[in-house]
C-alpha positions in Angstrom: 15.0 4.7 11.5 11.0 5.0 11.7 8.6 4.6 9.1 7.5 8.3 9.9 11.4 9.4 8.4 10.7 8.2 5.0 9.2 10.7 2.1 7.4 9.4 -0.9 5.9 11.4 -4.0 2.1 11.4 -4.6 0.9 10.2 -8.0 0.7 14.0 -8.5 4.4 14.2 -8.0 4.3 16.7 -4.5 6.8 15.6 -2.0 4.4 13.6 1.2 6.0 12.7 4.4 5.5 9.6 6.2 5.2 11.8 9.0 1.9 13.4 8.3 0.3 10.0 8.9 1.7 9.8 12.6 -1.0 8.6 14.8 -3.2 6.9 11.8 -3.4 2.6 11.3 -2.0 2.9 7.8 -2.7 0.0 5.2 0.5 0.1 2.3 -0.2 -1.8 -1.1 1.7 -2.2 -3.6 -0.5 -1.8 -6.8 -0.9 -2.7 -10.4 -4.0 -1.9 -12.9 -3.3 -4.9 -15.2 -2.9 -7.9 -12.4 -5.8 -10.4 -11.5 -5.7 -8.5 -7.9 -6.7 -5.3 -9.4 -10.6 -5.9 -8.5 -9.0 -5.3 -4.9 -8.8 -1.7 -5.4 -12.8 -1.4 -4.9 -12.2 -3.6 -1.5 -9.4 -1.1 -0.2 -11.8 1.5 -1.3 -14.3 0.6 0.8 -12.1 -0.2 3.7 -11.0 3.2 3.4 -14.5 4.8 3.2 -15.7 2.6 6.0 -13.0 2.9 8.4 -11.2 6.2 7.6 -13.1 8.2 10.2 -11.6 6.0 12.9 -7.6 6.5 11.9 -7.6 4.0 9.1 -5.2 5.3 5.7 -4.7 3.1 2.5 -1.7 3.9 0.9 -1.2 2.7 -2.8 2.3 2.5 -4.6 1.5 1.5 -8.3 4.6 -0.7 -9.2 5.7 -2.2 -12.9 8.1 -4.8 -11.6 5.7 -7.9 -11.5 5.2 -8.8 -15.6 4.8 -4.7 -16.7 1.2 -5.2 -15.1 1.6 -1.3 -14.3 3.0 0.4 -17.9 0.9 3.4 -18.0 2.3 6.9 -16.3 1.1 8.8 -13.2 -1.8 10.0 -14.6 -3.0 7.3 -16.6 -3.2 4.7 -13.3 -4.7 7.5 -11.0 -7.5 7.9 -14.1 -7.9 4.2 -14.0 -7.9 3.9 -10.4 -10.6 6.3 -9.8 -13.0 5.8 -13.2 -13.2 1.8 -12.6 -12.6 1.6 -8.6 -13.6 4.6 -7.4 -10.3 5.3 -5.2 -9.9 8.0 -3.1 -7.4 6.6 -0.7 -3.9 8.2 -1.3 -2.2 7.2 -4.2 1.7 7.8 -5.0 4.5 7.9 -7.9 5.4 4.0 -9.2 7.8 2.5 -6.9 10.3 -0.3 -7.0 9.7 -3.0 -4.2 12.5 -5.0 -4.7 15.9 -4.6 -5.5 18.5 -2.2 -5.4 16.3 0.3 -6.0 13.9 -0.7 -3.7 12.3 2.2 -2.3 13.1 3.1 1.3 9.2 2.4 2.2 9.6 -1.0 0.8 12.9 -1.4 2.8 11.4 -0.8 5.9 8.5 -2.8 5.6 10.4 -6.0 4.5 12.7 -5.8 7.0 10.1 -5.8 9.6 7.7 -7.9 8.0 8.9 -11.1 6.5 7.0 -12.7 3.7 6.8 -16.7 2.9 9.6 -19.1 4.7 11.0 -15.7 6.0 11.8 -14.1 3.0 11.9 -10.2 2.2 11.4 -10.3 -1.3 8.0 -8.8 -2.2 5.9 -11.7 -4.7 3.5 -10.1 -6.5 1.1 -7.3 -6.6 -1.1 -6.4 -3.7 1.2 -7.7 -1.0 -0.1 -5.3 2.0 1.5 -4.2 5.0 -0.9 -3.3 8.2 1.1 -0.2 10.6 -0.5 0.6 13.7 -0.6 4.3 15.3 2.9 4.1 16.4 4.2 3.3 13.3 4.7 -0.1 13.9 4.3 -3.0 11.0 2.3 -4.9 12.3 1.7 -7.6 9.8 2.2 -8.6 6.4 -0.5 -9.8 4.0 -0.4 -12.1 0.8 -1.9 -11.1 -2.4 -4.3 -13.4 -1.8 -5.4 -11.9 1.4 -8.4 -9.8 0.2 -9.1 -6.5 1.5 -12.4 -8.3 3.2 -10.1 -10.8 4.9 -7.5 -8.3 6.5 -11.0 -6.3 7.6 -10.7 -7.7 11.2 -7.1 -7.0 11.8 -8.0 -3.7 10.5 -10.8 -3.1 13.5 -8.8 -4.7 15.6 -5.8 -1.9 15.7 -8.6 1.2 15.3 -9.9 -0.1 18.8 
């Protein structure tokens, strides 16, 4: 299966295939607006502003599985996200990650990017997943990893 198989709903609950990002570097977060990593949305932001001209896509999948750090609905986080970040970047429906109702997404990602001593499981909020034009997951980045530290790789795959 490819990544460009899977369907997702936007935060505004339209149906958005994978497909129609065919050909783009695609950056997938999962999201919270009540985490310490939430001041990362501004740094996506402007990845997305800076490079989106040259192929570059953030995705963001708000998910409540990390300490309820993402209770409010649809409309509430993409209020938040734009009022106090300013995001413009694609936004979609809360998500699981992990588990048995792992979204496909997350499936694919995790099986082709391993996390920490090899494991799949997804830790926190703002793990991020770098794909490059073919679809292919590249890399896999840590919470930690700010959105001004994965700016290289970034640059490197819209080359």
């Amino acid at each position: 299966m490819s990544i460009y198989d899977i369907e997702m709903k936007t935060i505004k609950g339209e149906t958005q295939p994978m497909d129609d990002y065919r050909g783009k570097v695609l950056l997938i977060v999962n999201t919270a607006s009540k985490c310490g990593f939430t001041p990362q949305y501004t740094g996506l932001e402007k990845l997305y502003e800076e490079y989106a001209d040259r192929g570059l896509v953030v995705l963001g999948f708000p998910c409540n599985q990390f300490m309820n750090q993402e209770p409010g609905d649809e409309t509430e986080i993409a209020e938040f996200c734009s009022l106090n970040h300013g995001v413009t970047f694609p936004l979609f429906a809360k998500v699981d990650v992990n588990g048995s109702n792992a979204h496909p997404l997350y499936k694919h990602l995790t099986s082709h990017a391993r996390g920490f001593l090899g494991s799949k499981a997804i830790k926190w909020n703002f793990t991020k997943f770098l794909i490059d034009r073919e679809g292919n997951v590249v890399k896999r980045f840590a919470p930690t990893d700010t959105p001004e530290q994965i700016e290289k790789d970034i640059k490197a795959l819209l080359t």
